[in-house]
C-alpha positions as MATLAB code, in Angstrom:
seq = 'XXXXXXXXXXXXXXXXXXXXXXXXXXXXXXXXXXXXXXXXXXXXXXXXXXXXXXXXXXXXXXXXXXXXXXXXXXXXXXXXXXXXXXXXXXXXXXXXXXXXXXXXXXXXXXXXXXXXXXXXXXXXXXXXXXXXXXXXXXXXXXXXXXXXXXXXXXXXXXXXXXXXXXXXXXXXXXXXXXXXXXXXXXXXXXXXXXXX';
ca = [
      50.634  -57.877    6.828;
      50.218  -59.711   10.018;
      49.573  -57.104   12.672;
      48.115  -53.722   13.456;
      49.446  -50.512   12.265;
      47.878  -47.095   12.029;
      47.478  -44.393    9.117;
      45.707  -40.860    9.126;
      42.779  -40.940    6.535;
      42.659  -37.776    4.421;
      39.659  -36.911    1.692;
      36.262  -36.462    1.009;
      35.831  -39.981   -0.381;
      34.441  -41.716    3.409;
      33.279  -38.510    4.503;
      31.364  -38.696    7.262;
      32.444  -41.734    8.582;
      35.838  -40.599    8.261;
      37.597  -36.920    8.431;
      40.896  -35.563    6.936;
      43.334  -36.377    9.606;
      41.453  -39.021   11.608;
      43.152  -41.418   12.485;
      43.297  -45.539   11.872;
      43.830  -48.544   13.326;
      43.956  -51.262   10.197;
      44.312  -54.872   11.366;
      44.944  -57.728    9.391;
      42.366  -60.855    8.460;
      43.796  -63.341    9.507;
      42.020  -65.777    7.732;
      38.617  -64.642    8.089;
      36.514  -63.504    5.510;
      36.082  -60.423    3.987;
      32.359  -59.405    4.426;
      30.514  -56.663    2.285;
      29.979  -53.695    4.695;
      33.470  -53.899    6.165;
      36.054  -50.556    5.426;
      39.713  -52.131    4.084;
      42.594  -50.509    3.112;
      44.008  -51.911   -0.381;
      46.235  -51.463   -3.072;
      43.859  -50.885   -6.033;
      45.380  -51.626   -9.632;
      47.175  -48.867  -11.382;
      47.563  -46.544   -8.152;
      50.434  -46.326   -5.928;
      48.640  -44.933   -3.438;
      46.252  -47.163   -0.710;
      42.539  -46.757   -0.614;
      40.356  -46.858    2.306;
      36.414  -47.828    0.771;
      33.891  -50.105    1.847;
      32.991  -53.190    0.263;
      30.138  -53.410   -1.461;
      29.938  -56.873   -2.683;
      32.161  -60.350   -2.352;
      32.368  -62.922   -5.313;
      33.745  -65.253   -7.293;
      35.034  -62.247   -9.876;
      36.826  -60.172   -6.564;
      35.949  -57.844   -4.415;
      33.739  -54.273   -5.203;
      34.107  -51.021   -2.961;
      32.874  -47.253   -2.577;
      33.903  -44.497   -0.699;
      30.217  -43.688    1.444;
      30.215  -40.145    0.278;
      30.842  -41.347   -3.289;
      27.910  -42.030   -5.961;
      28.947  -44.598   -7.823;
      31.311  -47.895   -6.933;
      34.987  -47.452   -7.585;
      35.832  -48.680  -11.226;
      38.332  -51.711  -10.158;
      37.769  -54.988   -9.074;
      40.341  -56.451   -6.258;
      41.451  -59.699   -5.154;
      42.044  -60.700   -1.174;
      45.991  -60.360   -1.657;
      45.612  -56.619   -2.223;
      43.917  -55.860    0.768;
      45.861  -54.551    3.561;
      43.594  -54.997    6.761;
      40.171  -53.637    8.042;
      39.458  -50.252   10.120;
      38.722  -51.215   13.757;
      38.416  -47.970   14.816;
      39.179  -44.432   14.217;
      40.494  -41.506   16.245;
      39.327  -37.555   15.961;
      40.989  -35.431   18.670;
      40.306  -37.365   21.625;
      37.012  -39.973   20.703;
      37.933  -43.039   20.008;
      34.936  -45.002   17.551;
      34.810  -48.449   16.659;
      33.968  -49.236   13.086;
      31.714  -52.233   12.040;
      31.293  -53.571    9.142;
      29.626  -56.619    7.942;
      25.803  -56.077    8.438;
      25.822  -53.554   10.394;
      28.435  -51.264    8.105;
      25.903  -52.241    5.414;
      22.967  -50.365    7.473;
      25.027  -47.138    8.180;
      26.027  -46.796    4.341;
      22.721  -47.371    3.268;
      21.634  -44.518    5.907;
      24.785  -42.248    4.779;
      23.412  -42.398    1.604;
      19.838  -42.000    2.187;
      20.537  -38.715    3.967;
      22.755  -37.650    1.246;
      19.813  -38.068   -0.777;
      17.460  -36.140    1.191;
      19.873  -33.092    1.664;
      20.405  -33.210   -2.421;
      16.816  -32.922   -3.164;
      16.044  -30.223    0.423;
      18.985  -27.974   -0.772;
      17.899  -27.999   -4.312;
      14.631  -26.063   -3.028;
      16.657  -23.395   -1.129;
      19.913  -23.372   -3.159;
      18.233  -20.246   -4.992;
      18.275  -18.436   -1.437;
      21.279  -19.527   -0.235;
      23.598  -18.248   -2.849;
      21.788  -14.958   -3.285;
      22.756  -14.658    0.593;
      26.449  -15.632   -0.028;
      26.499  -12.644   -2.752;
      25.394  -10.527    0.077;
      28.157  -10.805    2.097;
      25.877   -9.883    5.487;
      27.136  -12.759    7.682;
      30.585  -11.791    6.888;
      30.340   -8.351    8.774;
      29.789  -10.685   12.274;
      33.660  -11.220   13.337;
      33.931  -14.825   13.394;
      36.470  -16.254   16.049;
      37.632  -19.603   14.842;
      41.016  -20.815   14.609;
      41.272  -20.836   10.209;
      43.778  -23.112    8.777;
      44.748  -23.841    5.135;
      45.978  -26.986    4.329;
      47.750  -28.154    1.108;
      48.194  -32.271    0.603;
      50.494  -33.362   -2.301;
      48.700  -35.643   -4.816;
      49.659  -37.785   -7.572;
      47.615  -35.268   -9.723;
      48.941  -32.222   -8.027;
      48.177  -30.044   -4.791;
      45.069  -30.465   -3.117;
      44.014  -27.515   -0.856;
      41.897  -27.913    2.261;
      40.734  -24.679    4.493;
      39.598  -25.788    7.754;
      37.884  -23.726   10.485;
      38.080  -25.070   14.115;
      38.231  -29.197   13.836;
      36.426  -28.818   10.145;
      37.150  -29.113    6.789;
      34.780  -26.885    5.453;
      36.207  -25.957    2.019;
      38.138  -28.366   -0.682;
      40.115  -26.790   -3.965;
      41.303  -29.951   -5.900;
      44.666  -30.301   -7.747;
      44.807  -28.467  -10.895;
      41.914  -26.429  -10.129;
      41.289  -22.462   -9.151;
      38.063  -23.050   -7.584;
      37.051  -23.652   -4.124;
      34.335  -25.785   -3.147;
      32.794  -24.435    0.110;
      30.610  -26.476    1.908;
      26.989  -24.939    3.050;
      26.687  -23.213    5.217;
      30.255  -22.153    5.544;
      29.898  -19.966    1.765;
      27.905  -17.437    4.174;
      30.939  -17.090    6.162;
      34.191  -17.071    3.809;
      35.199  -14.924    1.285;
      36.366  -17.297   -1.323;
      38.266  -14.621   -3.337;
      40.810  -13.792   -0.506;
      41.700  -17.928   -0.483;
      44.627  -18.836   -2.242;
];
């Protein structure tokens, strides 16, 4: 590829950094190098689908990546010719951010990560609470205004469903299963047994 061109993210994969239907400008390499904090958009092996992931490591072996709201790094190794381009920036409703990567990508994953951590082990202490509230159903009786939307994405693995409220994805049910997965503190809010 030798010039810009732009593609709506969608998934939880990058999630902060990047929202279900921001969008992104990918331009090409050129000829420089790829660095390890940098977000690229690739063909991984086996998938017809692109990827958008950091990279975690360069090497003689290829090049490693992970999603910043994933745990582990993705299972493939890819070469430079797979790679499509690098985010420069990405668009939600009308801010336009610029996306780093090298050393300073490498800082904000760590940091992603590090507050991941924290709200794992925080939300472990009141996760006892917080669910006995959900089973209450109090904060449902306040009428909540927002604009609620449910969206449905095919996959290659079926239908993924996404329920947004206002400009957020708040709740995820992935293909092939009957479960939502609603994220805090949005459970106090939505009755998950009138979702689809």
């Amino acid at each position: 590829m030798s010039r810009d061109y732009y593609k709506i993210y969608s998934g939880p994969s990058m999630s902060p950094t990047f929202k279900t239907l921001d969008g992104l400008r990918i331009v090409p390499y050129g000829g420089r190098p790829i660095r390890p904090g940098d977000i690229i958009v690739f063909s991984p092996p086996g998938l017809s689908r692109k990827v958008t992931h950091r990279v975690i490591s360069v090497d003689s072996e290829g090049i490693r990546t992970r999603g910043d709201n994933n745990p582990y790094d993705d299972p493939w190794v890819i070469t430079p010719d797979q790679v499509l381009g690098r985010v420069a920036c990405s668009q939600r409703r009308s801010w336009q951010l610029p996306i780093y990567g090298g050393v300073v990508g490498r800082l904000y994953a760590a940091a992603v990560r590090a507050i991941h951590l924290i709200d794992v082990n925080v939300s472990q202490i009141f996760h006892p609470a917080y669910h006995r509230l959900a089973r209450t159903n109090i904060f449902r009786l306040v009428t909540v205004r927002f604009k609620t939307r449910i969206l449905s994405f095919n996959r290659p693995t079926g239908t993924e469903m996404q329920l947004v409220i206002g400009h957020y994805v708040v709740g995820l049910r992935p293909p092939g299963q009957n479960k939502w997965q609603i994220r805090r503190p949005f459970r106090l809010l939505v009755d998950e047994t009138a979702l689809p």
